[in-house]
N, CA, C and O atoms as CSV, one atom per row, in Angstrom:
chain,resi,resn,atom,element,x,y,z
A,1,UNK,N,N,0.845,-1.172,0.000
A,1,UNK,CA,C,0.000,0.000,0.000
A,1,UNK,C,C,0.894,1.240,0.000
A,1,UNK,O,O,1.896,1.154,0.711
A,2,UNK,N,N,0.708,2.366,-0.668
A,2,UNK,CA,C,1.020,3.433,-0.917
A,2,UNK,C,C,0.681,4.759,0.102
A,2,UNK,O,O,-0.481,5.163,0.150
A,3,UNK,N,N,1.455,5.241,0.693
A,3,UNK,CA,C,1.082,6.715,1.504
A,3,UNK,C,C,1.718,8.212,0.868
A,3,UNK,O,O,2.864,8.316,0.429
A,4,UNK,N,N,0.744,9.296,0.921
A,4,UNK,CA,C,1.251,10.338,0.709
A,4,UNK,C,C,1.157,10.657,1.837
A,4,UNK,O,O,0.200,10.293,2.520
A,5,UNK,N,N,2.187,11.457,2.330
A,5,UNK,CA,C,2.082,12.270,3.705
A,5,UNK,C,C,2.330,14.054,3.048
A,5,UNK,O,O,3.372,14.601,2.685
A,6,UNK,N,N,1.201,14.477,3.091
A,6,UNK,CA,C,1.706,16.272,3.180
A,6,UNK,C,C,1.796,16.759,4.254
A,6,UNK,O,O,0.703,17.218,4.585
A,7,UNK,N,N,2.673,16.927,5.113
A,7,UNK,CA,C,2.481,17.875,6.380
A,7,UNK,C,C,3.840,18.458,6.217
A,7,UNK,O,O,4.762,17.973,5.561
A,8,UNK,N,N,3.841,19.672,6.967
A,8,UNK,CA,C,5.084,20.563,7.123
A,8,UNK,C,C,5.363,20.608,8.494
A,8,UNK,O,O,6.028,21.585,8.840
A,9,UNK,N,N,5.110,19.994,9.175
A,9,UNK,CA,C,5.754,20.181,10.624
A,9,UNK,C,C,6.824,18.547,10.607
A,9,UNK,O,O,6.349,17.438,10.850
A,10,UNK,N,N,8.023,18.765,10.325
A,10,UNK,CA,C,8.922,17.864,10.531
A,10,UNK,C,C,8.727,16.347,11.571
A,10,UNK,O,O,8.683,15.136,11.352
A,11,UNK,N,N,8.693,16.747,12.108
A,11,UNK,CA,C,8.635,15.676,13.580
A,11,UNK,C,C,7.425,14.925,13.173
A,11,UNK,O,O,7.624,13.735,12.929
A,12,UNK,N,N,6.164,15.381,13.043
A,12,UNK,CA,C,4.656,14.707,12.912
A,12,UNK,C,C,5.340,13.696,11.520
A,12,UNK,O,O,5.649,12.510,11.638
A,13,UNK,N,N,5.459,14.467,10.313
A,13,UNK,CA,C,5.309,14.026,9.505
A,13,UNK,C,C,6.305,12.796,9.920
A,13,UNK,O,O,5.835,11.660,9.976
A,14,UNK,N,N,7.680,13.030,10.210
A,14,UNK,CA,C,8.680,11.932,10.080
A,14,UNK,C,C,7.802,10.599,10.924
A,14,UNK,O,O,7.647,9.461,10.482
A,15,UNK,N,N,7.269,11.184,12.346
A,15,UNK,CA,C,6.495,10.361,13.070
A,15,UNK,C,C,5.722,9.049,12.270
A,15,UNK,O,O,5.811,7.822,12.288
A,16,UNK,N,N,4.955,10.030,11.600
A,16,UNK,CA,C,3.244,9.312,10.585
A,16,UNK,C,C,4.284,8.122,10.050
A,16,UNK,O,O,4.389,6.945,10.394
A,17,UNK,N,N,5.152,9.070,8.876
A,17,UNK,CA,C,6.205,8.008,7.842
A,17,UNK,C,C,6.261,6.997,8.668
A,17,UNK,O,O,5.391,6.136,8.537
A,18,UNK,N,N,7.362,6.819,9.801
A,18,UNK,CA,C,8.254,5.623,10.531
A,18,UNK,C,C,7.088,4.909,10.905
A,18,UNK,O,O,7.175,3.688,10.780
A,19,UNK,N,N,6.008,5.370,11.338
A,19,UNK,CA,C,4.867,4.473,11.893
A,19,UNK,C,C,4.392,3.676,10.926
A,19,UNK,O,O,4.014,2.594,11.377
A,20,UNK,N,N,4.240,3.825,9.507
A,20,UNK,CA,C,3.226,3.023,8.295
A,20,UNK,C,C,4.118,2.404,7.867
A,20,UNK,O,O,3.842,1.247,7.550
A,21,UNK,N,N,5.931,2.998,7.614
A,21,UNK,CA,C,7.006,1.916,7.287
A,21,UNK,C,C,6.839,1.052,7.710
A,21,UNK,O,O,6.854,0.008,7.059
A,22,UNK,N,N,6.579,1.104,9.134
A,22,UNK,CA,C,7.343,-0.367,10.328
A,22,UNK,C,C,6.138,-1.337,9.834
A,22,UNK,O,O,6.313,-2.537,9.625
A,23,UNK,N,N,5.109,-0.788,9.700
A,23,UNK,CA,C,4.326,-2.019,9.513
A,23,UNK,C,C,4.215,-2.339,7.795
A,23,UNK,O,O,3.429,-3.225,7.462
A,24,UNK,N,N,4.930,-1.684,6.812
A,24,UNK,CA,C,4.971,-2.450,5.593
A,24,UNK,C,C,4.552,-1.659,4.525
A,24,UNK,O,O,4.356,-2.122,3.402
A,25,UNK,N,N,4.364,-0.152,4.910
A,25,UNK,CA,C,3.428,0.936,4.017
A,25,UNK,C,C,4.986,1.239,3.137
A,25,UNK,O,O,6.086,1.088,3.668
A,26,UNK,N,N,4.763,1.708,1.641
A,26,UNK,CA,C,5.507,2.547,0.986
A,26,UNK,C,C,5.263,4.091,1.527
A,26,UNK,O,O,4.234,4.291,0.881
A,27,UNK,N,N,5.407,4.947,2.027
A,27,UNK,CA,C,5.451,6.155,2.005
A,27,UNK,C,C,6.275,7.097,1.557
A,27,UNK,O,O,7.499,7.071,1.691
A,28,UNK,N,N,5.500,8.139,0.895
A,28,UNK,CA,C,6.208,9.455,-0.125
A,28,UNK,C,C,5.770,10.233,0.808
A,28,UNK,O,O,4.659,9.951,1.256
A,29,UNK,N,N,6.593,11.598,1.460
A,29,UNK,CA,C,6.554,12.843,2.174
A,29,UNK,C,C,6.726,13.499,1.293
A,29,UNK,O,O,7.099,13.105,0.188
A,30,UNK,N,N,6.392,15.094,1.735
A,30,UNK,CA,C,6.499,16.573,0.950
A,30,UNK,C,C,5.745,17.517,2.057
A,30,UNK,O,O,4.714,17.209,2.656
A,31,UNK,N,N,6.509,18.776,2.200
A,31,UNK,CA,C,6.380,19.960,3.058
A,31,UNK,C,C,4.962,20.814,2.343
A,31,UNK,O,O,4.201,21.416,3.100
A,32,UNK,N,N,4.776,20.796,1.227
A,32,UNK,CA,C,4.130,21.406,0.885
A,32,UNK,C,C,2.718,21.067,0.039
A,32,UNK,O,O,2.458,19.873,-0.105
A,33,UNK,N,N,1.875,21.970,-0.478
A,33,UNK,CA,C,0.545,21.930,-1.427
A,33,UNK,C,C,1.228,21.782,-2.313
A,33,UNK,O,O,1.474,20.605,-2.574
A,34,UNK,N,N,1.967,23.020,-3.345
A,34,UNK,CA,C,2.184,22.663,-4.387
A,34,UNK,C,C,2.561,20.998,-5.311
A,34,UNK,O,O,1.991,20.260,-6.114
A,35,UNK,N,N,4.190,21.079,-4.388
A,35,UNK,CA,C,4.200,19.823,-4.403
A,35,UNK,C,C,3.832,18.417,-3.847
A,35,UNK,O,O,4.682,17.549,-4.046
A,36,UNK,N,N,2.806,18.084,-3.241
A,36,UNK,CA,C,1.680,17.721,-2.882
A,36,UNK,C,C,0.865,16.871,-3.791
A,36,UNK,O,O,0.816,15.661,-4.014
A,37,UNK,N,N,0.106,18.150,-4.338
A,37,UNK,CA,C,-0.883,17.992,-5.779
A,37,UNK,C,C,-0.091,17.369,-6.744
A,37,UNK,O,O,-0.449,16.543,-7.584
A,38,UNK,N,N,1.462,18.027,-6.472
A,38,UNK,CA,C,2.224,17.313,-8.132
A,38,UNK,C,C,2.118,15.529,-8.280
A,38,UNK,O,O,1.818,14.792,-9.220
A,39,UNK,N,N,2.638,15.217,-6.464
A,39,UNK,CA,C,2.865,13.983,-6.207
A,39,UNK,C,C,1.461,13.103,-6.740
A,39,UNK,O,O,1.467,12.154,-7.524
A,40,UNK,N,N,0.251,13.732,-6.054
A,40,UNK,CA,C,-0.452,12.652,-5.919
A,40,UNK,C,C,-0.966,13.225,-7.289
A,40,UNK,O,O,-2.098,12.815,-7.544
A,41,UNK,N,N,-0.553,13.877,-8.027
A,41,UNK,CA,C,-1.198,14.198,-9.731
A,41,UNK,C,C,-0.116,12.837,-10.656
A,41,UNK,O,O,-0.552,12.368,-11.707
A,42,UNK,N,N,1.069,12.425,-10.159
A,42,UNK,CA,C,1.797,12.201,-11.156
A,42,UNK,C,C,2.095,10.178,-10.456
A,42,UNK,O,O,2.612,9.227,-11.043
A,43,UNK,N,N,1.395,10.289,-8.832
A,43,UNK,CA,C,1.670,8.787,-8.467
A,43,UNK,C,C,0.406,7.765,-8.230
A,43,UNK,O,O,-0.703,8.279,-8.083
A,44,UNK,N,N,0.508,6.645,-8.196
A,44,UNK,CA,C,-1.100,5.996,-7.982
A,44,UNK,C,C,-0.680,5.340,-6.355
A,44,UNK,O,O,-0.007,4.358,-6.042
A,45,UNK,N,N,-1.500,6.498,-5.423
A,45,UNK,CA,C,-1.596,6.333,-4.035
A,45,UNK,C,C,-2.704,5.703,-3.278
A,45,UNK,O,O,-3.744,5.749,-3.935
A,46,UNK,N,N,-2.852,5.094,-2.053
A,46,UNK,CA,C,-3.752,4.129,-1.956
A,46,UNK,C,C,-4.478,5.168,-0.951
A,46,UNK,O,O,-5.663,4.895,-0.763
A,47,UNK,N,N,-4.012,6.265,-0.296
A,47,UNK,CA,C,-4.945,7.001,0.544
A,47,UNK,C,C,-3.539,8.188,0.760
A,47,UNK,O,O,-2.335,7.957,0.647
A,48,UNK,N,N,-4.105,9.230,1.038
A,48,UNK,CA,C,-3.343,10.937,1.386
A,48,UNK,C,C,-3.931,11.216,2.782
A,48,UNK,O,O,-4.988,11.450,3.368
A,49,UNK,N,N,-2.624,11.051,2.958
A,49,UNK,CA,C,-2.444,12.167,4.824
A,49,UNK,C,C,-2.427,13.653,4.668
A,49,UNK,O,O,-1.206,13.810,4.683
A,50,UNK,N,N,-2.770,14.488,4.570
A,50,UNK,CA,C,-2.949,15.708,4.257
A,50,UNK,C,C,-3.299,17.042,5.582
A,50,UNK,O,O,-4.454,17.095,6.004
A,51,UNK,N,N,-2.429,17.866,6.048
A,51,UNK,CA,C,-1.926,18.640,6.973
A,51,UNK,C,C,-3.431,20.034,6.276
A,51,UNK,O,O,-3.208,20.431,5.132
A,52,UNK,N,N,-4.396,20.465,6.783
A,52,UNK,CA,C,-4.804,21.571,6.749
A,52,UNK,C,C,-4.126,22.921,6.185
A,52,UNK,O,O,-4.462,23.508,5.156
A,53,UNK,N,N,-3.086,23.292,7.090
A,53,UNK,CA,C,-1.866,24.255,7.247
A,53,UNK,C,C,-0.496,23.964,6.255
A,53,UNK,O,O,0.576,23.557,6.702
A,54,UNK,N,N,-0.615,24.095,5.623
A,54,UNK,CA,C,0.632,23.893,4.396
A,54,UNK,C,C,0.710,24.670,3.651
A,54,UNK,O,O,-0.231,25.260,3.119
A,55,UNK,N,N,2.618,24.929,3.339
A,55,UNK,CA,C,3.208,26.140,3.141
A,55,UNK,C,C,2.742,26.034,1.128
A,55,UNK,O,O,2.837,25.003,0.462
A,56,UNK,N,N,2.354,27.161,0.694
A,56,UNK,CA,C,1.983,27.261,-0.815
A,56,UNK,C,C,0.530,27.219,-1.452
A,56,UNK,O,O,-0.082,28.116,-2.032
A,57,UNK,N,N,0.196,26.042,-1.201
A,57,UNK,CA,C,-1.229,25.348,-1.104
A,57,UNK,C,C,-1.521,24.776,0.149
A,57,UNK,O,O,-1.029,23.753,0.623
A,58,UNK,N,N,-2.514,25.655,0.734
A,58,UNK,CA,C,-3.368,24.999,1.943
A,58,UNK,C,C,-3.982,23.795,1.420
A,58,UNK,O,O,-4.541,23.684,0.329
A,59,UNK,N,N,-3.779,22.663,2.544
A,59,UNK,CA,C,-4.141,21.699,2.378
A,59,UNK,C,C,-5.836,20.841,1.952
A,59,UNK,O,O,-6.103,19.726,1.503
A,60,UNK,N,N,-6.874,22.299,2.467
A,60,UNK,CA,C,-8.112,22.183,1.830
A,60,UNK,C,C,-8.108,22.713,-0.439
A,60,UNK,O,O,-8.910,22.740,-1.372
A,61,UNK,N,N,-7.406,22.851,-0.313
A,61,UNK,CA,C,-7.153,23.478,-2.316
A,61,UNK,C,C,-6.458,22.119,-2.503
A,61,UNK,O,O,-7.264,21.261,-2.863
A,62,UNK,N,N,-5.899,21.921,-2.442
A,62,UNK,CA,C,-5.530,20.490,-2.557
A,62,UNK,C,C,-6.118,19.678,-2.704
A,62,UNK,O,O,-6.359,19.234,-3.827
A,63,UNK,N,N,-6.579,19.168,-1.588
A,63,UNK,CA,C,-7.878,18.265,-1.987
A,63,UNK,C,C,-9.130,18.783,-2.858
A,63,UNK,O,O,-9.655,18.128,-3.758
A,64,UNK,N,N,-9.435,19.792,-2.527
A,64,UNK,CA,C,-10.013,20.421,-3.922
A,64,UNK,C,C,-9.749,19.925,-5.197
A,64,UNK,O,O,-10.559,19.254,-5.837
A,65,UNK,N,N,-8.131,20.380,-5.759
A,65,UNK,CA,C,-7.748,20.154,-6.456
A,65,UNK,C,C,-7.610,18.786,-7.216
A,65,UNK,O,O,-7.553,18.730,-8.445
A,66,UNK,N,N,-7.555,17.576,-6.309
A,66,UNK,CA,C,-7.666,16.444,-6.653
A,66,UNK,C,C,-8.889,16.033,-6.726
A,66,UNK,O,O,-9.172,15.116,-7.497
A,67,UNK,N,N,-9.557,16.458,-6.171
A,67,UNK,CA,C,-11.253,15.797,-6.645
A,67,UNK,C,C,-11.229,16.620,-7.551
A,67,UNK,O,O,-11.512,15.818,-8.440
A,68,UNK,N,N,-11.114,17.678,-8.139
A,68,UNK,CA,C,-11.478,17.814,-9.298
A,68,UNK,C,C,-10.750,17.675,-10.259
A,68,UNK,O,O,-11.045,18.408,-11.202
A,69,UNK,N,N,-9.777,16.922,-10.428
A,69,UNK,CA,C,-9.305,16.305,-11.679
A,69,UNK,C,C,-9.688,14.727,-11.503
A,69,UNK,O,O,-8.921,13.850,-11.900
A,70,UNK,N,N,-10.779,14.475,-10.956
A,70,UNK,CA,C,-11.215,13.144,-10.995
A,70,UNK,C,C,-10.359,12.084,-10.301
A,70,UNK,O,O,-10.408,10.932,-10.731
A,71,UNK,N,N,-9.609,12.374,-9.301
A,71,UNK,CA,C,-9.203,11.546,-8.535
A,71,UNK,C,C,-9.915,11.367,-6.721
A,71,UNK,O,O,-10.100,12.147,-5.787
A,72,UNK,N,N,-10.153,9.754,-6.984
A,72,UNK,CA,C,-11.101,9.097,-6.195
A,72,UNK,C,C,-10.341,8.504,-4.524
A,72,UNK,O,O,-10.799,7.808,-3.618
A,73,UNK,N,N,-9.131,9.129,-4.711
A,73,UNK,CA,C,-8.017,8.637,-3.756
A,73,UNK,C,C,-8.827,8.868,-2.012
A,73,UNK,O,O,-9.299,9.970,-1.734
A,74,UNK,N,N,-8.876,7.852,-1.120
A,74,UNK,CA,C,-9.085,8.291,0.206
A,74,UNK,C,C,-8.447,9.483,0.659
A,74,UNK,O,O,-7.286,9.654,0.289
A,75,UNK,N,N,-9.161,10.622,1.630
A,75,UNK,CA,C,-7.822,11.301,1.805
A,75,UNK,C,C,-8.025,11.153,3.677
A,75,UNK,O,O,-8.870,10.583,4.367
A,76,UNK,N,N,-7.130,11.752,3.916
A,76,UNK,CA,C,-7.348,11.699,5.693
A,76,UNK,C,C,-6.649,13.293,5.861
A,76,UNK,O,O,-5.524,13.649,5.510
A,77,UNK,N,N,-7.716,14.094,6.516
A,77,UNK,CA,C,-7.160,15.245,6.786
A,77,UNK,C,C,-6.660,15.471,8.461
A,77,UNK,O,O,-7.421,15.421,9.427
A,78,UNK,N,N,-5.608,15.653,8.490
A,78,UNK,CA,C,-4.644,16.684,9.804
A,78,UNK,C,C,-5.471,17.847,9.860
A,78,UNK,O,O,-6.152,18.247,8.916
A,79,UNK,N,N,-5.391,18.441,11.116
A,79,UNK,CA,C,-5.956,19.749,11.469
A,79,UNK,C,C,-5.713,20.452,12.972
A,79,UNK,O,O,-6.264,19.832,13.881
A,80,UNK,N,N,-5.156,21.353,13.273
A,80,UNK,CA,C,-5.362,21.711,14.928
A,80,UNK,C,C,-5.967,23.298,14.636
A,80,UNK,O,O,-5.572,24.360,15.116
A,81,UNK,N,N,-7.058,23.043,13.682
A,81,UNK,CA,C,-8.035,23.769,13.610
A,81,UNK,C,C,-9.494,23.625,14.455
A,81,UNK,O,O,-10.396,24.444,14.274
Protein backbone atom coordinates (compact mmCIF):
# COMPACT_ATOMS: atom_id res chain seq x y z
CA UNK A 1 0.00 0.00 0.00
CA UNK A 2 1.02 3.43 -0.92
CA UNK A 3 1.08 6.72 1.50
CA UNK A 4 1.25 10.34 0.71
CA UNK A 5 2.08 12.27 3.71
CA UNK A 6 1.71 16.27 3.18
CA UNK A 7 2.48 17.87 6.38
CA UNK A 8 5.08 20.56 7.12
CA UNK A 9 5.75 20.18 10.62
CA UNK A 10 8.92 17.86 10.53
CA UNK A 11 8.63 15.68 13.58
CA UNK A 12 4.66 14.71 12.91
CA UNK A 13 5.31 14.03 9.50
CA UNK A 14 8.68 11.93 10.08
CA UNK A 15 6.50 10.36 13.07
CA UNK A 16 3.24 9.31 10.59
CA UNK A 17 6.21 8.01 7.84
CA UNK A 18 8.25 5.62 10.53
CA UNK A 19 4.87 4.47 11.89
CA UNK A 20 3.23 3.02 8.30
CA UNK A 21 7.01 1.92 7.29
CA UNK A 22 7.34 -0.37 10.33
CA UNK A 23 4.33 -2.02 9.51
CA UNK A 24 4.97 -2.45 5.59
CA UNK A 25 3.43 0.94 4.02
CA UNK A 26 5.51 2.55 0.99
CA UNK A 27 5.45 6.16 2.01
CA UNK A 28 6.21 9.46 -0.12
CA UNK A 29 6.55 12.84 2.17
CA UNK A 30 6.50 16.57 0.95
CA UNK A 31 6.38 19.96 3.06
CA UNK A 32 4.13 21.41 0.88
CA UNK A 33 0.54 21.93 -1.43
CA UNK A 34 2.18 22.66 -4.39
CA UNK A 35 4.20 19.82 -4.40
CA UNK A 36 1.68 17.72 -2.88
CA UNK A 37 -0.88 17.99 -5.78
CA UNK A 38 2.22 17.31 -8.13
CA UNK A 39 2.86 13.98 -6.21
CA UNK A 40 -0.45 12.65 -5.92
CA UNK A 41 -1.20 14.20 -9.73
CA UNK A 42 1.80 12.20 -11.16
CA UNK A 43 1.67 8.79 -8.47
CA UNK A 44 -1.10 6.00 -7.98
CA UNK A 45 -1.60 6.33 -4.04
CA UNK A 46 -3.75 4.13 -1.96
CA UNK A 47 -4.94 7.00 0.54
CA UNK A 48 -3.34 10.94 1.39
CA UNK A 49 -2.44 12.17 4.82
CA UNK A 50 -2.95 15.71 4.26
CA UNK A 51 -1.93 18.64 6.97
CA UNK A 52 -4.80 21.57 6.75
CA UNK A 53 -1.87 24.25 7.25
CA UNK A 54 0.63 23.89 4.40
CA UNK A 55 3.21 26.14 3.14
CA UNK A 56 1.98 27.26 -0.81
CA UNK A 57 -1.23 25.35 -1.10
CA UNK A 58 -3.37 25.00 1.94
CA UNK A 59 -4.14 21.70 2.38
CA UNK A 60 -8.11 22.18 1.83
CA UNK A 61 -7.15 23.48 -2.32
CA UNK A 62 -5.53 20.49 -2.56
CA UNK A 63 -7.88 18.27 -1.99
CA UNK A 64 -10.01 20.42 -3.92
CA UNK A 65 -7.75 20.15 -6.46
CA UNK A 66 -7.67 16.44 -6.65
CA UNK A 67 -11.25 15.80 -6.65
CA UNK A 68 -11.48 17.81 -9.30
CA UNK A 69 -9.30 16.31 -11.68
CA UNK A 70 -11.22 13.14 -11.00
CA UNK A 71 -9.20 11.55 -8.53
CA UNK A 72 -11.10 9.10 -6.19
CA UNK A 73 -8.02 8.64 -3.76
CA UNK A 74 -9.09 8.29 0.21
CA UNK A 75 -7.82 11.30 1.81
CA UNK A 76 -7.35 11.70 5.69
CA UNK A 77 -7.16 15.25 6.79
CA UNK A 78 -4.64 16.68 9.80
CA UNK A 79 -5.96 19.75 11.47
CA UNK A 80 -5.36 21.71 14.93
CA UNK A 81 -8.03 23.77 13.61
Amino acid sequence: MRVLVIEDDAKLADYIARSLKEVGYIVDQTVDGAEGFSLASSTTYDVLIVDRMIPTVDGLAVVQSIRGSGNDVPILMLTAL
